[in-house]
C-alpha positions in Angstrom: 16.4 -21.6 33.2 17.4 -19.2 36.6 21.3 -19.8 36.5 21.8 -20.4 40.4 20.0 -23.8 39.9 22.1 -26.5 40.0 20.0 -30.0 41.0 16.8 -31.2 39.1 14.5 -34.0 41.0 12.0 -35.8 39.2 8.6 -37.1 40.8 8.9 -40.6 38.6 9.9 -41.5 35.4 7.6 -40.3 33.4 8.6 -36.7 35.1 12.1 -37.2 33.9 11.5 -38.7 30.1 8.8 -35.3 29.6 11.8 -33.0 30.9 14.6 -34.2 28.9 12.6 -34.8 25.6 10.8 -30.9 26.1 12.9 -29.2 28.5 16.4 -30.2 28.4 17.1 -29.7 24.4 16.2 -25.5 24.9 18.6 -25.2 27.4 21.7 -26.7 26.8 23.0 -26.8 30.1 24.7 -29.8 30.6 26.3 -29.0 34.6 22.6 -29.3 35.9 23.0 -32.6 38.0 19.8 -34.8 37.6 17.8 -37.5 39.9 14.8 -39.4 39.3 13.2 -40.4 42.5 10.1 -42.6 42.7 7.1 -41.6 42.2 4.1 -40.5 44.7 1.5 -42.3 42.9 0.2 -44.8 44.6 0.4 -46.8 41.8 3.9 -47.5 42.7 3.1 -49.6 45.5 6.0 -52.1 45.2 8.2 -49.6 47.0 7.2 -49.2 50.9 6.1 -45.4 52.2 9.5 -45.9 54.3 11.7 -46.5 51.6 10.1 -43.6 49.7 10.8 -41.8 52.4 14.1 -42.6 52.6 14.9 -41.9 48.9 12.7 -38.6 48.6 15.2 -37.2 51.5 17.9 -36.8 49.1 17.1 -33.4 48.3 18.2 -32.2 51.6 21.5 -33.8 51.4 24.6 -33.4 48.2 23.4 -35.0 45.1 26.4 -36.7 44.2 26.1 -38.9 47.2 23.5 -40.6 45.3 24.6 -41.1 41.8 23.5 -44.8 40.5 22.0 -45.8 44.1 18.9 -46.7 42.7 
């Protein structure tokens, strides 16, 4: 993994198990700060487009502003 990254965002949950059960054991960085958002599918239609929205935006802003909000 490039050393200058710091954030990981996952696309759903099944973006986030695949990463830490393939990914995360070969590179035992543990200061990588992590965040599931929901996914795109639209079989995850019991969240609106706008609240989506809403939670995709968190990449643009600090990470930790977010931890356990959803």
């Amino acid at each position: 993994m490039h050393p200058k990254i710091t954030r990981v965002f996952f696309n759903g949950a099944k973006a986030e198990e695949c990463y830490r059960r393939h990914v995360l054991p070969a590179t035992g960085i543990a200061s990588i700060e992590y965040l599931r958002l929901p996914s795109t599918s639209p079989a995850n239609a019991s969240i609106s487009y706008e609240r989506k929205l809403e939670m995709w935006r968190a990449i643009t802003r600090p990470i930790k502003s977010f931890v356990g909000w959803w």
